[in-house]
C-alpha positions as semicolon CSV with decimal commas, in nm:
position;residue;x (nm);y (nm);z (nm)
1;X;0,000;0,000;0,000
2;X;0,137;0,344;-0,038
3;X;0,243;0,596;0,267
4;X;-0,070;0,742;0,486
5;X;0,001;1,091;0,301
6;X;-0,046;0,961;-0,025
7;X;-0,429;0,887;0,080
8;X;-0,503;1,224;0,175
9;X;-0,410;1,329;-0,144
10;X;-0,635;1,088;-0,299
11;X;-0,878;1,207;-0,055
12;X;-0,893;1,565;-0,161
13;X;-0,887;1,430;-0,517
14;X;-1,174;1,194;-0,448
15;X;-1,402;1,501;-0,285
16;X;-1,278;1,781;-0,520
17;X;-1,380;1,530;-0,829
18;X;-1,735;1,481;-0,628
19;X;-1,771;1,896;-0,596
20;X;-1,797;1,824;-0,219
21;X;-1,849;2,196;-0,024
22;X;-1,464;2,043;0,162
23;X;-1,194;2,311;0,163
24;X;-0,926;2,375;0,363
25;X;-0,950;2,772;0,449
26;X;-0,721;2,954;0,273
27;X;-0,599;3,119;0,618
28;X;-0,531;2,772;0,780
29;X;-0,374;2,604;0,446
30;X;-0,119;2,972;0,473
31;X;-0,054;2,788;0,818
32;X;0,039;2,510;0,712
33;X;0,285;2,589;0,397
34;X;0,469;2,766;0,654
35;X;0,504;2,564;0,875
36;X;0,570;2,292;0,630
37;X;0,835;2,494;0,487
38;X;1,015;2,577;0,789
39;X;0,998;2,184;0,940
40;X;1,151;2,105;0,590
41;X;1,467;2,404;0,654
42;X;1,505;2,312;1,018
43;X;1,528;1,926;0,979
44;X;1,770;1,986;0,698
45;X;1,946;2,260;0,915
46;X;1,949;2,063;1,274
47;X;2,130;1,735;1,013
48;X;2,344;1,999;0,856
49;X;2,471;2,173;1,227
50;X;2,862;2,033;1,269
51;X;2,871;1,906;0,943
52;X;2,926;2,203;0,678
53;X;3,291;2,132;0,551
54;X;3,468;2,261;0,220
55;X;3,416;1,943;0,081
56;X;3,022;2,022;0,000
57;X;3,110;2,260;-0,282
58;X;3,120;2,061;-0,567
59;X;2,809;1,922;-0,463
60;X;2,618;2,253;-0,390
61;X;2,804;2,384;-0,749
62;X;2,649;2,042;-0,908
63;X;2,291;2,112;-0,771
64;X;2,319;2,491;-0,906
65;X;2,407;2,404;-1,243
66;X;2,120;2,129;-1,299
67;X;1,925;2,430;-1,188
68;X;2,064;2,647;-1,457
69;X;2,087;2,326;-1,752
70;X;1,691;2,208;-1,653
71;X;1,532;2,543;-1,812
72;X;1,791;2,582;-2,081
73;X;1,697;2,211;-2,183
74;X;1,334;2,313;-2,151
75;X;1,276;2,623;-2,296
76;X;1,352;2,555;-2,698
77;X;1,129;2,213;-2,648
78;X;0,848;2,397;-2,517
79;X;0,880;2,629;-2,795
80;X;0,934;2,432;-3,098
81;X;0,731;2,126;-2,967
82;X;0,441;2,254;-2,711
83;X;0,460;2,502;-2,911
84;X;0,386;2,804;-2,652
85;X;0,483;3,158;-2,645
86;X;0,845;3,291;-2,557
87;X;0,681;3,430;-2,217
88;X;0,452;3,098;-2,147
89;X;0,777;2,873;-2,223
90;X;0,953;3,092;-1,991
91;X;0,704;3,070;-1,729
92;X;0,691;2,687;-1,751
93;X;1,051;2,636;-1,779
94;X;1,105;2,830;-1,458
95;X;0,802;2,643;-1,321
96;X;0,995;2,292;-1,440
97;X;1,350;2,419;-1,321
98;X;1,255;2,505;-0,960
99;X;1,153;2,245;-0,731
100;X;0,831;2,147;-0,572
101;X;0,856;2,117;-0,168
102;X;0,506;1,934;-0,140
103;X;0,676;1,657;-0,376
104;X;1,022;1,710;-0,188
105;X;0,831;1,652;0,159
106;X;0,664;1,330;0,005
107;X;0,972;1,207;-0,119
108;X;1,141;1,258;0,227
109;X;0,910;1,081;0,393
110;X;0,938;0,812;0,110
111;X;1,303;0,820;0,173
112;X;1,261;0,765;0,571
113;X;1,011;0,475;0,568
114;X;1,207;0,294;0,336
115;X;1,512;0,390;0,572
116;X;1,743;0,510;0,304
117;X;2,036;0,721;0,346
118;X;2,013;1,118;0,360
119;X;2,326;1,296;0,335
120;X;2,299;1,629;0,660
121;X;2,281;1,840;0,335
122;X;1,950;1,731;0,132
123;X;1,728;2,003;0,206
124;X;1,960;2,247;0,031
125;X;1,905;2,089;-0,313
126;X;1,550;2,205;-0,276
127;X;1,690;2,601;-0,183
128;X;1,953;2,580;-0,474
129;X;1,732;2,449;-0,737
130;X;1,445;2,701;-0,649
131;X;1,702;3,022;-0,741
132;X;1,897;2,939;-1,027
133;X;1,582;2,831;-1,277
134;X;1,381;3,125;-1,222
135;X;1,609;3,352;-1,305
136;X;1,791;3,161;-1,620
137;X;1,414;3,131;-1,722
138;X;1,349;3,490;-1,695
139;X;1,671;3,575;-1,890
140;X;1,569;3,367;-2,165
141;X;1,246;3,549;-2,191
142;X;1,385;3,887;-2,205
143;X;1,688;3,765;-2,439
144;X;1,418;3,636;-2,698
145;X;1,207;3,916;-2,696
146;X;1,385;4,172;-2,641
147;X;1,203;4,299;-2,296
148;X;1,396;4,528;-2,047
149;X;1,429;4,502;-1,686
150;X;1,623;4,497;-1,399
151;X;1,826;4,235;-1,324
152;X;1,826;4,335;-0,935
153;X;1,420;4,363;-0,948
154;X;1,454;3,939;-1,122
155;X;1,713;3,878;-0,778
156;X;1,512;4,069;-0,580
157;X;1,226;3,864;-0,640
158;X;1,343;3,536;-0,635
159;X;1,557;3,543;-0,316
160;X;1,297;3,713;-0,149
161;X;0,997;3,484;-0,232
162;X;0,807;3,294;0,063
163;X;0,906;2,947;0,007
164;X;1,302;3,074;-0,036
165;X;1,322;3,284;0,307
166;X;1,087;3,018;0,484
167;X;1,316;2,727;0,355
168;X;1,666;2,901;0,388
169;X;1,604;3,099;0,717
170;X;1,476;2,732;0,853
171;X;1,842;2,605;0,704
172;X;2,005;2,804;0,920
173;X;1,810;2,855;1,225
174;X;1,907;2,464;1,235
175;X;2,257;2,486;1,154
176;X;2,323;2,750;1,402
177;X;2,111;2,595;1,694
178;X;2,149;2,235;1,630
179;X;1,925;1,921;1,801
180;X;2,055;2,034;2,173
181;X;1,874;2,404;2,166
182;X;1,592;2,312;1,965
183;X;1,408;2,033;2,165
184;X;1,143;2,308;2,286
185;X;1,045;2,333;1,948
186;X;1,080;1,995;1,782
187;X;0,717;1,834;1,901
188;X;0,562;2,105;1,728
189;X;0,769;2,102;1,382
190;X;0,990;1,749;1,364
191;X;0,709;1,560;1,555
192;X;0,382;1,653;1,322
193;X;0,563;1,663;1,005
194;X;0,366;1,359;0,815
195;X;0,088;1,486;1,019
196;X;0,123;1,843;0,828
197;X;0,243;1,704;0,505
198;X;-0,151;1,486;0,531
199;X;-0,343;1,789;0,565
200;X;-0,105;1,996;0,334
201;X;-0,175;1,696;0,049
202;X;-0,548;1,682;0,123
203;X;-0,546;2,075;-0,027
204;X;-0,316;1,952;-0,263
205;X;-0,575;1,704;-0,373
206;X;-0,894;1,936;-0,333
207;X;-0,664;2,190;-0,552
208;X;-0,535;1,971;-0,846
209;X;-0,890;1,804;-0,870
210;X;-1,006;2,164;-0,963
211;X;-0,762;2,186;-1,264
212;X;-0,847;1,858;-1,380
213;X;-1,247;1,941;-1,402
214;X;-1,295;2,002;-1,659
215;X;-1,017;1,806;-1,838
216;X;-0,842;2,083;-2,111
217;X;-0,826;1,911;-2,405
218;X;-0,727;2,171;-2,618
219;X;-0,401;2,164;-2,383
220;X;-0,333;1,785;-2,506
221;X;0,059;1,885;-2,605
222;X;0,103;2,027;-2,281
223;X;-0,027;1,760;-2,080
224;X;0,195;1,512;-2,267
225;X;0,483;1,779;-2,138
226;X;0,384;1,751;-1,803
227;X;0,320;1,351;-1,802
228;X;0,721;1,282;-1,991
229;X;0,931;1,524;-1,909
230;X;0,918;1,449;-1,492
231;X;1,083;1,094;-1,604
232;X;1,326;1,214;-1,842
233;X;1,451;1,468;-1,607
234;X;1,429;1,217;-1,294
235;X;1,748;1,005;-1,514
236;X;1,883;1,352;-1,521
237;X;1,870;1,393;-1,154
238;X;1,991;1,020;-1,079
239;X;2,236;1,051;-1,285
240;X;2,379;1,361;-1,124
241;X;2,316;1,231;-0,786
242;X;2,516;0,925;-0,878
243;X;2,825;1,059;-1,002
244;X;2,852;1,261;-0,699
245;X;2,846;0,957;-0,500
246;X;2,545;1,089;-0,315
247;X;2,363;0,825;-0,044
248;X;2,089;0,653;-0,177
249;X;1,820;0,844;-0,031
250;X;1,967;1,168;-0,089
251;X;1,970;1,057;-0,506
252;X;1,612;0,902;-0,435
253;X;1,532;1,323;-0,342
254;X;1,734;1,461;-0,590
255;X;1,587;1,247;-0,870
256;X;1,265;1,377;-0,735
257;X;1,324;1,745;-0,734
258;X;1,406;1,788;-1,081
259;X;1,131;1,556;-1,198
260;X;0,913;1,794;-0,996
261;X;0,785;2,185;-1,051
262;X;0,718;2,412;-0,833
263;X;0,353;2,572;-0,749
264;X;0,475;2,804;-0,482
265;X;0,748;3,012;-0,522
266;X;0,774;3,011;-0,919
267;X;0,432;3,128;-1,035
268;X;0,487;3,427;-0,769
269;X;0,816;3,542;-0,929
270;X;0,681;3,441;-1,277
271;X;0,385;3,662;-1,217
272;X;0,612;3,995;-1,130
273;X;0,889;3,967;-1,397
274;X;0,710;3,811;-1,727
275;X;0,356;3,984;-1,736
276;X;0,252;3,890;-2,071
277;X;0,308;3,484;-1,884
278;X;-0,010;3,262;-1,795
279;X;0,079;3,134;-1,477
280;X;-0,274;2,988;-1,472
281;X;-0,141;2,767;-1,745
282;X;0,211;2,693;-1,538
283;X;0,008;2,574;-1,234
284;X;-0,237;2,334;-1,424
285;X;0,083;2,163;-1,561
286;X;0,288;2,169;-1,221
287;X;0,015;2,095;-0,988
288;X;-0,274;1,951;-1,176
289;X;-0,071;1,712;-1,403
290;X;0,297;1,697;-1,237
291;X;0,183;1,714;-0,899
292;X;-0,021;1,378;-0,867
293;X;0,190;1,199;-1,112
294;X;0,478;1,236;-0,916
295;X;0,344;1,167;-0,560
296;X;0,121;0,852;-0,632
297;X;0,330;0,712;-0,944
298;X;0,645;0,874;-0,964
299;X;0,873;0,838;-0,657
300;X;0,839;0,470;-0,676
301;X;0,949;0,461;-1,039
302;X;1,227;0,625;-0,940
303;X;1,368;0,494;-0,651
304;X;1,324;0,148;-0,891
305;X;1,497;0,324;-1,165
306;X;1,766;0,433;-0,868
307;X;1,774;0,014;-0,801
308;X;1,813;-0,050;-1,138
309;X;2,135;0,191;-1,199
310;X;2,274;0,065;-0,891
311;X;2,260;-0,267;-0,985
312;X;2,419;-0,213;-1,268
């Protein structure tokens, strides 16, 4: 059977396909994104604390630059083949080159009931993915069309987004505290995470169940994007993780990231820099199509994929 979680994503799925009247209130689901984000920062940050040596650099370089190849990659295909605008193939690159941390926090708890191996410094893919593809993306937009703008409104932006401060202020409220100074605070964030992560995928489900009904046909090429290009990039990511010699669990997460897009931070920096952009469009890919594909098919495809190179 698949992890608890997973069935309160199907559960949301199940009721937002039946046009039930459930909904989690926009003021409590704020709640819990933030404090989803910040257990996700401090549990990386509290693994990282003692443990930061010279020796992660090429690592952290190696995560940047997927970052920077994933919308480069992207981009031209969505163009020539999905045939979108410059500013939509932008927007969706970007959406496709940052990470999701609903599907990172599923894949983490994937990663932990299987008891795989997590190098201290796994929650920083998410942080260094998130950057790095928004802005290429953005740059490609304005390169191609010729659109002006300043680059420190693009940094601005990105770096300053909820899911990036959220994420890398929990990073290093961790690092600097460590396990010792944080126990008055770990029931409330370490203890509930899958309890969080449940309610946060039951809104997940209730939300991706909305783009789904009424199916888009006229979206076909797409949805065909958004159902292939998650398992292309997930070799990609394995791959990567692999020649760095990364633990298993830790390639398991990073194979996951860049098969995932983000819903969050992207179409809120997307949004501000690329106005002529349908975000609208960028979300039903990321979270109506990517979203559920990843979480109830797609993690366990990889980590066999991750078997099979190993193996090997």
């Amino acid at each position: 059977m698949p992890d608890i979680v997973i069935m309160f994503f199907l559960l949301g799925v199940v009721a937002g396909v039946a046009k039930s009247d459930l909904k989690v209130p926009k003021a409590a689901y704020d709640t819990l994104s933030i404090l989803l984000m910040l257990t996700l920062g401090l549990k990386g940050g509290l693994a990282l604390h003692g443990q930061v040596t010279w020796q992660l650099l090429p690592e952290v370089m190696s995560v940047i630059a997927l970052g920077i190849a994933i919308p480069l990659l992207l981009y031209p295909l969505l163009r020539k083949l999905v045939q979108l605008s410059a500013a939509n193939s932008a927007s969706i690159a970007a959406h496709y080159g940052s990470a999701s941390a609903g599907t990172f926090a599923v894949a983490l708890a994937f990663a932990e009931a299987k008891q795989l191996s997590l190098a201290p410094q796994t929650t920083l893919y998410l942080v260094l993915l998130e950057l790095p593809a928004i802005v290429v993306a953005i740059l490609l937009y304005k390169r191609a069309t010729g659109a002006s703008g300043s680059m420190k409104g693009i940094w601005h932006e990105a770096l300053t987004s909820r899911g990036v401060v959220l994420l890398a202020g929990g990073v290093i409220i961790g690092y600097l505290y460590g396990p010792g100074a944080s126990k008055e605070i770990a029931p409330l964030f370490l203890g509930a995470f899958k309890a969080l992560l449940a309610l946060f995928l039951l809104e997940m489900g209730v939300c991706a169940s909305q783009h789904l009904n009424p199916f888009p046909w006229r979206h076909w090429k797409l949805v065909s994007f958004a159902l292939i290009a998650p398992f292309a990039l997930a070799v990609v990511g394995t791959l990567v993780g692999l020649a760095l010699g990364l633990p298993q669990g830790s390639i398991l997460i990073l194979a996951t990231l860049t098969a995932s897009a983000s819903y969050i931070a992207a179409p809120a920096a997307i949004e501000a820099a690329i106005k002529e952009a349908d975000t609208g469009l960028a979300i039903f890919a990321a979270l109506g199509v990517t979203f559920p594909l990843n979480v109830l098919l797609g993690i366990p495809v990889y980590y066999q994929l991750l078997n099979l190179f190993i193996s090997q």
